[in-house]
C-alpha positions in Angstrom: -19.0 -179.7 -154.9 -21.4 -177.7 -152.2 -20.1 -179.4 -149.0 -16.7 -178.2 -149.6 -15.6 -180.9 -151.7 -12.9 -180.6 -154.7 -14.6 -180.7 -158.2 -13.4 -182.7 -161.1 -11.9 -179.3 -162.5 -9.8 -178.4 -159.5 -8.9 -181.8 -158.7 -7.4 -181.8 -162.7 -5.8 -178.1 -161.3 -4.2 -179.3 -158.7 -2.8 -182.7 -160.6 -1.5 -179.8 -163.1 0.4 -177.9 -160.7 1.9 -181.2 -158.7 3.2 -181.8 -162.3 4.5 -178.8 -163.2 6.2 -178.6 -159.9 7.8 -182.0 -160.3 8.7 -180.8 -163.5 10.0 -177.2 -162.3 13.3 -177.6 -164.5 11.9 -178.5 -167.6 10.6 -175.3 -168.3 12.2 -172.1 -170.1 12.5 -168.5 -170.0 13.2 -165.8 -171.9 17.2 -164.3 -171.5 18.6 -161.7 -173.0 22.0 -162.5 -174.5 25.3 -160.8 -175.7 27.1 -162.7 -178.3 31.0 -162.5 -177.1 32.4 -161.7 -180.6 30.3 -158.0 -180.0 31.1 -157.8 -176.3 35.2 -156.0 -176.3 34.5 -153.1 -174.0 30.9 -152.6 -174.5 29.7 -154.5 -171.8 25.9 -154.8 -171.0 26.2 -152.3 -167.7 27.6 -149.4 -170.0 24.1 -147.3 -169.3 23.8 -148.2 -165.3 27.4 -147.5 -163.9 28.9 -144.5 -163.1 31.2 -144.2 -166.2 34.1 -143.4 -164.0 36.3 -145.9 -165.7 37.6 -146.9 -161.8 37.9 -150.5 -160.3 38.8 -151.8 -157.3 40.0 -155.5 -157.3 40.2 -157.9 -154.1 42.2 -161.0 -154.1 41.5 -164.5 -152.7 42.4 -166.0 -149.2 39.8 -166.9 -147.3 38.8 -165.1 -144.4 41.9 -163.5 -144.1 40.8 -161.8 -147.6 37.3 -161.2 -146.4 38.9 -159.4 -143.5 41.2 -157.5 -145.8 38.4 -156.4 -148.0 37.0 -154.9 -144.7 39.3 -152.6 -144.0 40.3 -151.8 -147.4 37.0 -150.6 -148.3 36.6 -148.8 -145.1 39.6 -146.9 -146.0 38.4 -146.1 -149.6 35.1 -144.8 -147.6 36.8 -142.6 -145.1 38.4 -141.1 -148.0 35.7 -140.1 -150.2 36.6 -142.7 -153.3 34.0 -145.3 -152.8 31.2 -143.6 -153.9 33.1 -142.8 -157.4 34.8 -146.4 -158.2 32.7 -147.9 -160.9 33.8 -151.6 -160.2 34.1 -153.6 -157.2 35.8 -157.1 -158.1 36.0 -160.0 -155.5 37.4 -163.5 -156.1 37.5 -166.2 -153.9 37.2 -165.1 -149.6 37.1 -161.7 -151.6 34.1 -162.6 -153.2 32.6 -163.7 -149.8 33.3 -159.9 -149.2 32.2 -157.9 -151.3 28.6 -159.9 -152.2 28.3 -159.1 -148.3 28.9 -155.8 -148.6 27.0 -154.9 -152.3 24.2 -157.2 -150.9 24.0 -156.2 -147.2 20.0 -156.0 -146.8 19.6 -155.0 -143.6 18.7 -151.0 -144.1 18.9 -150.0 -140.0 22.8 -149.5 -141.0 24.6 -146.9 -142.4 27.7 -148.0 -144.5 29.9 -146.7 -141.7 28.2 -149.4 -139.3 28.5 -151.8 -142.1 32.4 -151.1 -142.0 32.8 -151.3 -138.3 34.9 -148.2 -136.7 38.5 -147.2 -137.5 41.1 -146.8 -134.5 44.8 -145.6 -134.7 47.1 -148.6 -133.7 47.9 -146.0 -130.5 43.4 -147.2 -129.2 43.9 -150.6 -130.4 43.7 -151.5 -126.2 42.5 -154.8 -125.5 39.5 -153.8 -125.0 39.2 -152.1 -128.8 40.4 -155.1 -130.1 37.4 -157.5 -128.7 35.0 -155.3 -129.3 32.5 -156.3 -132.6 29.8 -153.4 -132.4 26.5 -154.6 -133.4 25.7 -154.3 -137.5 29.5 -154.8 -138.8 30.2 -156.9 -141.5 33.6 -158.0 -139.2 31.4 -160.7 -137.4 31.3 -163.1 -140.3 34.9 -164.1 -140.2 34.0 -165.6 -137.0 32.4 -168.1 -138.5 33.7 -171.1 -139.1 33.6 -172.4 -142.7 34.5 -176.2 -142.3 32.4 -176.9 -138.6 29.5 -175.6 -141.2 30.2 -177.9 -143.7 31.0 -180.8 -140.9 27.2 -179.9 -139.5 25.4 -179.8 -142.9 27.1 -183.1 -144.3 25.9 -184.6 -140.8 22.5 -183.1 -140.9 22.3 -184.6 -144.3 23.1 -188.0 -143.4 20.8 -187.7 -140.1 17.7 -186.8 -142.5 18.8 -190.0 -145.4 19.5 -186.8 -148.0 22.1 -187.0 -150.1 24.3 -183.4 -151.2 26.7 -183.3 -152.8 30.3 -181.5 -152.2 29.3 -178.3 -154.4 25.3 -177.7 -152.0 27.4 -178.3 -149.3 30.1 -175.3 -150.1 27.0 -173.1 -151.1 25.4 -173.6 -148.0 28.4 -173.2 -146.2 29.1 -170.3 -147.8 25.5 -168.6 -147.6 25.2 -169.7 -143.9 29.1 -168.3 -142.7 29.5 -165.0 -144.9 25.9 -163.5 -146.3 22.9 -165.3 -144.1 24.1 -163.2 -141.1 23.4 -160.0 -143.4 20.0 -161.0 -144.4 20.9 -162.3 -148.0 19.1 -165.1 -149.3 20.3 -168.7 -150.7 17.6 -169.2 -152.9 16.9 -165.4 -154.1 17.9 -164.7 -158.0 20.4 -162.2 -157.8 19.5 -158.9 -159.9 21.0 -155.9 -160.4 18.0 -153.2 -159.5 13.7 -153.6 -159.2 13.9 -152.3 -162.7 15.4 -155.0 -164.0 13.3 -157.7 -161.7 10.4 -156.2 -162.9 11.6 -156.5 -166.9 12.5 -159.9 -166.3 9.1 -161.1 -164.7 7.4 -159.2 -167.2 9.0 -161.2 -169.7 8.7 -164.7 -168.0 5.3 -165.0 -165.7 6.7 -168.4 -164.1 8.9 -166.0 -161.8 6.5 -163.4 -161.4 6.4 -165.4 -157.4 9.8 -165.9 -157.8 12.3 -163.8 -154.4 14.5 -161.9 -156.0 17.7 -159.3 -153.8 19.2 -156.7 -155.2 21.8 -154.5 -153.9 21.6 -151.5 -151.9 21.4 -148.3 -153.7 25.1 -146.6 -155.0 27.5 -149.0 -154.6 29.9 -150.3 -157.3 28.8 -152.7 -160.0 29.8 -155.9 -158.8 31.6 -158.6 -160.3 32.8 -161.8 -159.2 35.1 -164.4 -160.6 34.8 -168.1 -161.3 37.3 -170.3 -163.3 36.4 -172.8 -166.5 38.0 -175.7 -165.8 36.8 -177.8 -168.9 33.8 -180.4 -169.9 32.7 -182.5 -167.2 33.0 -185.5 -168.8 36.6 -185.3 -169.6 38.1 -184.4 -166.2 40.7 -185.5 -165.4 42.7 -183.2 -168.0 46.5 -183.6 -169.5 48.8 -181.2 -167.9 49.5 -179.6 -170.7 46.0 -179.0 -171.7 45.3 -176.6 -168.3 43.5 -173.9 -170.8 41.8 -171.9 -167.8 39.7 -169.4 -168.4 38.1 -166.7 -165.7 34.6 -165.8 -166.2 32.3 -163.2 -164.7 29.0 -163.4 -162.6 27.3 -160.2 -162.0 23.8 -158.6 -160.6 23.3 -158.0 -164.4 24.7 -161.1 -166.9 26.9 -164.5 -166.2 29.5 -166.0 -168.6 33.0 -166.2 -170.4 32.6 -163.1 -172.9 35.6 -164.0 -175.4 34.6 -165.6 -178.2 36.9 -168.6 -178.5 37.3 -172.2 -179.4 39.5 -173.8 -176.6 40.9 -177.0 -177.1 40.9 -179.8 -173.9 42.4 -183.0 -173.5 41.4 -185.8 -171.3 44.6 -187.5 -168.9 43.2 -191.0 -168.9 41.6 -191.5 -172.4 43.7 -189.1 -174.8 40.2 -187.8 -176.1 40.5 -184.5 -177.3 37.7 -181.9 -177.9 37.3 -178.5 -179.0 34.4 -176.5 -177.4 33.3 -173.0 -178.2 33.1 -170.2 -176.3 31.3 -166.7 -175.8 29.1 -164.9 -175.1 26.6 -164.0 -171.6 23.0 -164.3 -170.6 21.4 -162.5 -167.6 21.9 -164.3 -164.7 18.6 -165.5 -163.4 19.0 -167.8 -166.7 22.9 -168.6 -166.1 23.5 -172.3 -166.4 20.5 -173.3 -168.3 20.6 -175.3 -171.6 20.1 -173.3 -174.8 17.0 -174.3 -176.6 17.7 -172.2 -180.1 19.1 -169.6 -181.5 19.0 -165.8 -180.4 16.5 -163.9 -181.6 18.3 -161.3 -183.7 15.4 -158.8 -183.2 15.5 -157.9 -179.5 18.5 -160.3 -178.6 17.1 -162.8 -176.9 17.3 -166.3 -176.3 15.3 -169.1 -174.7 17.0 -171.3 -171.8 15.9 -174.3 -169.8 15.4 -172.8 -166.4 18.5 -173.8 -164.1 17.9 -176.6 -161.4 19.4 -174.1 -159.3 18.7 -171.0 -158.6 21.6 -168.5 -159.2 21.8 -166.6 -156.4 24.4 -164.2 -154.5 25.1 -167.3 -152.5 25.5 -169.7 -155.6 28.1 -166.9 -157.8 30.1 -166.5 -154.4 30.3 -170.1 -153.7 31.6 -170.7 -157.3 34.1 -167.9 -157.2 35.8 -169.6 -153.8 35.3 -173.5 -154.7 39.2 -173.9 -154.4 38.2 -177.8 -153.6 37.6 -178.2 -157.6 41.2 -177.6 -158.3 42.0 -181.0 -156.5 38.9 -183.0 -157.4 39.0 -182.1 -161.4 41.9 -184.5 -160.9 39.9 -187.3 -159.5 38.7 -189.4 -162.2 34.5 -189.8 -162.1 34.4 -187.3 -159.5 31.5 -185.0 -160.8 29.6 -184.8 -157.5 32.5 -183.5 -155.8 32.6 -180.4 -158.4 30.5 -177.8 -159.8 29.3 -178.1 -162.8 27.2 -175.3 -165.2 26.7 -175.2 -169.0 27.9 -172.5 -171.4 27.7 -172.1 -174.4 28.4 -169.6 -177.5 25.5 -167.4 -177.9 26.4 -167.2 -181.7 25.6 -170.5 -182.4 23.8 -171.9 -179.0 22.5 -175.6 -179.6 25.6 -176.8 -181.6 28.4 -175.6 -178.6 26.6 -176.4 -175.6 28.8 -178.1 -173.2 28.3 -179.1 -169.2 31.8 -177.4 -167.8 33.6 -178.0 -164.4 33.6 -174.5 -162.5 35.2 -173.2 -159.6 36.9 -171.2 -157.5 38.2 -167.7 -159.5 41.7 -167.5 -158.0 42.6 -170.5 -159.9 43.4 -169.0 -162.8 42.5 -164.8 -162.0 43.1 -164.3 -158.4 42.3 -160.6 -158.6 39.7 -160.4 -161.4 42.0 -158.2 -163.5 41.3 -160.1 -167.3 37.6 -158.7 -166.3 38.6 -155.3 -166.4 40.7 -155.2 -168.9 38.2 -156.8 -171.2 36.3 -153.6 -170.5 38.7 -151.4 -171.3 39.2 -149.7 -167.6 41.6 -147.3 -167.0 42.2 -146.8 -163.5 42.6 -150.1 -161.6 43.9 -150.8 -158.2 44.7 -154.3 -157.1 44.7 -155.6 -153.4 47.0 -158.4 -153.4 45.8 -160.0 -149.5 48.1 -162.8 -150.0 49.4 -165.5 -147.6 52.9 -165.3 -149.0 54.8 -162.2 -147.6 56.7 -159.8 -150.5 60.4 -160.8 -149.7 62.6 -157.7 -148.9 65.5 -156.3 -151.0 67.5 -157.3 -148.5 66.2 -161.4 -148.9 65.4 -160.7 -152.8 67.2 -158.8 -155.4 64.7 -158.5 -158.5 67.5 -157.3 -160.6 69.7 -160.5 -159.9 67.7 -163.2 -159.8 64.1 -165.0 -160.8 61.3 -165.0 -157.8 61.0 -167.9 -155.8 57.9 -169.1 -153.4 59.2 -167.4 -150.7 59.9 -163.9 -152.3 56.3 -162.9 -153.6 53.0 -164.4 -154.5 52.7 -166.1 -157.9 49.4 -164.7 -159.0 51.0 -160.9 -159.2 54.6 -162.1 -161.2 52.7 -163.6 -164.0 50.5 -161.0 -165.1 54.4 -159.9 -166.2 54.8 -163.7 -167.7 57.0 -164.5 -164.9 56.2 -167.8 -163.4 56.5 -168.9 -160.0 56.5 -172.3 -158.9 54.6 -173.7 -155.3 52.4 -176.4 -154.2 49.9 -173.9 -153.5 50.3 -172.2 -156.7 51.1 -175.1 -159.3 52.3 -172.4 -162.1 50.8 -174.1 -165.6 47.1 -172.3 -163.4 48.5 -169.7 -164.7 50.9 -170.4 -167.1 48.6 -168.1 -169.8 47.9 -165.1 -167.7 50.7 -162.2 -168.6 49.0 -158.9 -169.9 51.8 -156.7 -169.2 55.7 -156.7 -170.7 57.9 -158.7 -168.6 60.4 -155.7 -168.3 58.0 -153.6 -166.1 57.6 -156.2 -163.5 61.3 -155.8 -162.0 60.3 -151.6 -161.4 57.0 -152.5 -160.0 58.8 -154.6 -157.5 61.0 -152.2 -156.8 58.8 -150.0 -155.7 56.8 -152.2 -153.5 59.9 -152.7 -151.5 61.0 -149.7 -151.1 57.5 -148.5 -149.8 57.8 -151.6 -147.6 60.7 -150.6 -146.1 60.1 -147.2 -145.7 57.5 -148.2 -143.1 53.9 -147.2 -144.3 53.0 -149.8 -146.4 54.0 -152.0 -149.4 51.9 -149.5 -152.1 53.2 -148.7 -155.3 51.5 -147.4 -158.9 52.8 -147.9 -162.7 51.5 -146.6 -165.8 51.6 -150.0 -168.1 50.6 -150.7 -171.4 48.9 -154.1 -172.4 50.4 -157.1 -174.1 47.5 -159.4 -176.0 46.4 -161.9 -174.0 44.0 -163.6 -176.9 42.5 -166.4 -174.6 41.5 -164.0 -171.6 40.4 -161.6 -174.2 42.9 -158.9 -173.2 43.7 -156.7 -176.6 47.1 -155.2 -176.8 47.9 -151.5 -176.1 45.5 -150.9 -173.3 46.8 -147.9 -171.1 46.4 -148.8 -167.9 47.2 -146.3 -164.5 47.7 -149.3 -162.0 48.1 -149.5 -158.2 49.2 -152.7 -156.7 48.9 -152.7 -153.0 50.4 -155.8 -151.1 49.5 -157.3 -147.8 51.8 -156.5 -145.3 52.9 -155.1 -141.3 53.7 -151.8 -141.8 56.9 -151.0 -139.1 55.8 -147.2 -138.4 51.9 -148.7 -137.6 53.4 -151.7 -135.3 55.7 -149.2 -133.4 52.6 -147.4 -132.1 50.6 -150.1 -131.0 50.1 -150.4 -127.7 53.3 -152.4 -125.8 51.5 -155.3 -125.1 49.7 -156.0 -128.3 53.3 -155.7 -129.8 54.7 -158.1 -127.6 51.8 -160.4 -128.5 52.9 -160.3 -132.2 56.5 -161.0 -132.1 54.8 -164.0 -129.2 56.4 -167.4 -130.4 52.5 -168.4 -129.8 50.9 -165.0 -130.8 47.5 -164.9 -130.8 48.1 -164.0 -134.2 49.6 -166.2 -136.1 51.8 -165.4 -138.8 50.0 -161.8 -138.9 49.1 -160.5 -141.1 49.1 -163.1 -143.4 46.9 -165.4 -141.4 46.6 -168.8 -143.2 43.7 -169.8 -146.1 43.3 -173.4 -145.3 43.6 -173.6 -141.7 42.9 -170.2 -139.7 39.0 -170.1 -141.5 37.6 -168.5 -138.6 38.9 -165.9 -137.1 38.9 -164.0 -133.2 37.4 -160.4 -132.8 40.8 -159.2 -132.0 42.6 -160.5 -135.2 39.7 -159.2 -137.8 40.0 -155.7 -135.8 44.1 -155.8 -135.7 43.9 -156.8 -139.1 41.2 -154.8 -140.3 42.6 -151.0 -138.5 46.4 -152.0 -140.1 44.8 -151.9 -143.6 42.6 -148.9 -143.4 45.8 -147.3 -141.6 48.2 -148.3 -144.2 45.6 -147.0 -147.0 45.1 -143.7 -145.1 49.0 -143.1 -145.2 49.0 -143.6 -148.7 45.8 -141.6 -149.5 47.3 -139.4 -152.4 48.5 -142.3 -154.2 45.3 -144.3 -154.1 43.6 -141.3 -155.2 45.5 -140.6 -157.6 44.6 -144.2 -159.4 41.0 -144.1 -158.7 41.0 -139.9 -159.7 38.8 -138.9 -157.5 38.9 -135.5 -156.0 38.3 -136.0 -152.8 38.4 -133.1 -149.7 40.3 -135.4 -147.7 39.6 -138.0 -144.8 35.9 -138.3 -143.5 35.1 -140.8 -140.7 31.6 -140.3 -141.6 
């Protein structure tokens, strides 16, 4: 051993650690765990949010919704709200938002920077429009989702490695929307150095472990991923489309209703209850149960995930649209995502493996989240690709919505069903948590604020209907504003002349503005994030009392600070 040689007891170390790295997944940790049948608006983060009983909800759509979220949030900044709402919800390209923005690592920028600068459609020159300054979260739309998934898939295949569909998305995902912002693909997301340092202290094998956290005061996040069903049954009946939404957080992970759902397989007929609820902390989310929970500090131990459940992994899950198709290609688990959950009352016995994906398949604004909470003040962006139909097209009062009048994730929270390709309505054929007779006023009132040229914005005080399966109880008083995506006539008549001519351009550079497509326009110019981006924080500014008054916050008024 004097000449530098190994001895016989490090050569035995270092055999010991090559096997406990090959064996990195076979090992557990210690989780703290919240049975779901306890869980009805207590939730876990009770003692670390602001207890303003606020939330602001972004829909899916791509980059289009990324975009949105931009200037939405900048809006909610310039008026002093942001730094009081308690929730910040993202689902799908909203998702790819705001984990960008709650996770944004890079501390040489202030959250103005972060949220690019507002102009007045009057400075929104040519010039203004192709401008990105340096530090703002705008760049990412840029990027192009499906070249990134063409050049990992080919770097793959280059190297003799083998991904599958759900890496690939990740990556894609990580690389397009949060890479750029210095947040990391194989970093356990947390919620605070507090809580890293309680979970190391509790499971040494992470004590090396990279952990991100988000920046100081900002909202609790939340993001929004669908339960398909077992992965072993897919593909399912049609009439056995029991989707439920379920939440990933800095803090916990899981479906929080405790439920028995019941699933039935298309080719076989096989049918199979599996029960649900409960969460564990994330770092542990999608690891197999190995006992019970410990009823004296609520704990239980998992098997360590095989992968490591980061901000890229819950953002990648929440926009996985591609599952929606696959789960209906027999055999096609590679294509999918697949975690296990289980109920934390009775672990072992209702662990299943369950197809996962994108969170606007069944929630597409992350509302059945909040309401399972119990908060009061919500206010929905609804950055949808269909346009709300005017009273002129679409009398509410006369007949049912079609496709073409207004998008089907917003009519059936009111149990009112609209039927698309895009939007196949049995998704969400159990999603109404409000009385079918307050969906006609809500309407309404969206047009009439559309038409009056500032902005399809609109507020209702509803109460909840139960919704058993999303875990909604009835009787919830809810203050609820419900803005949707659209060109506001009194912003577009002070644009500059040419930028006006370029939208009403049979080949405008911006196609079908503002409702830019979420399939095929995944990457998106400088000048149509800013256009976009300046039209929502305009629009919100118009309508400033009324998004304070849902959010109740007291603010001085506007601050471009």
């Amino acid at each position: 051993g004097r000449g530098g040689g190994m001895g016989g007891g490090q050569v035995l170390g270092l055999v010991l650690v090559c096997l406990c790295a090959a064996e990195v997944a076979a090992w557990s940790v210690s989780s703290r765990a919240w049975d779901g049948a306890s869980l009805a608006q207590s939730p876990p983060e009770g003692q670390v949010t602001r207890g303003t009983g606020s939330a602001v909800l972004f829909s899916g759509g791509g980059t289009r919704a990324f975009t949105c979220g931009l200037g939405e949030t900048r809006a909610l900044k310039m008026l002093g709200l942001l730094d009081s709402v308690e929730y910040m919800v993202g689902i799908s390209g909203g998702a790819w938002f705001t984990s960008a923005f709650i996770y944004d690592q890079r501390s040489e920028y202030t959250d103005a920077e972060r949220l690019c600068p507002y102009y007045g459609p009057e400075e929104l020159d040519n010039a203004t429009l192709e401008a990105m300054p340096e530090g703002c979260l705008g760049a990412a739309p840029q990027n192009h989702l499906y070249k990134k998934i063409a050049e990992f898939t080919a770097e793959a295949a280059l190297l003799g490695q083998h991904y599958t569909l759900d890496e690939v998305w990740i990556s894609a995902v990580h690389s397009c929307f949060l890479k750029p912002f210095g947040i990391s693909e194989d970093a356990i997301m947390a919620l605070d150095e507090a809580t890293v340092s309680d979970i190391k202290s509790r499971n040494w094998r992470l004590k090396l472990h990279k952990f991100q956290v988000p920046r100081n005061n900002t909202p609790f996040m939340v993001l929004g991923g669908t339960i398909i069903g077992p992965q072993d049954m897919n593909p399912f009946a049609r009439g056995s489309f029991e989707y439920v939404s379920f939440d990933m957080t800095p803090l916990y992970s899981g479906f929080p209703v405790a439920e028995t759902i019941l699933y039935e397989a298309k080719k076989t007929g096989e049918t199979r209850s599996v029960e649900l609820g409960g969460l564990v902390e994330s770092f542990a989310f999608g690891g197999a149960p190995q006992g019970a929970m410990d009823a004296a500090d609520g704990s239980i131990s998992i098997e360590y995930p095989s992968n490591t459940f980061s901000v890229a992994r819950a953002a990648g899950i929440s926009s996985m649209a591609p599952t929606a198709v696959f789960e209906q290609i027999t055999n096609s688990s590679a294509l999918l995502i697949n975690e296990t959950f289980f109920a934390v009352a009775d672990p072992v016995a209702s662990e299943e493996v369950m197809v996962c994906g994108d969170g606007g398949i069944v929630d597409n604004f992350g509302i059945f989240s909040m309401l399972r909470r119990g908060v009061p003040r919500i206010m929905i962006f609804v950055n949808a690709e269909q346009q709300l139909a005017s009273s002129d097209t679409w009398d509410p009062t006369a007949r049912a919505p079609t496709a073409d009048d207004i998008d089907g994730n917003l009519s059936a929270l009111f149990g009112v069903q609209v039927y698309s390709d895009l939007n196949p309505a049995y998704w969400t054929q159990n999603n109404q948590i409000f009385p079918e007779e307050d969906f006609v006023p809500l309407v309404e009132a969206l047009q009439t604020a559309q038409a009056g040229g500032n902005g399809a914005i609109a507020k209702a005080s509803l109460t909840t209907v139960e919704n058993k399966l999303m875990g909604v109880p009835a009787g919830l008083q809810v203050e609820l504003g419900v803005y949707y995506l659209s060109m506001p006539t009194a912003w577009k008549a002070q644009l500059p002349a040419n930028v006006q001519a370029d939208l009403d351009a049979e080949d405008s550079p911006y196609p079908d503005f503002p409702h830019y497509s979420t399939m095929t326009m995944l990457s998106l110019t400088e000048p149509q994030v800013n256009l976009l981006t300046n039209m929502l924080s305009w629009t919100l500014l118009q309508n400033q009392d009324l998004v304070s008054s849902v959010l109740d916050d007291h603010s001085a008024g506007i601050s471009t600070a």
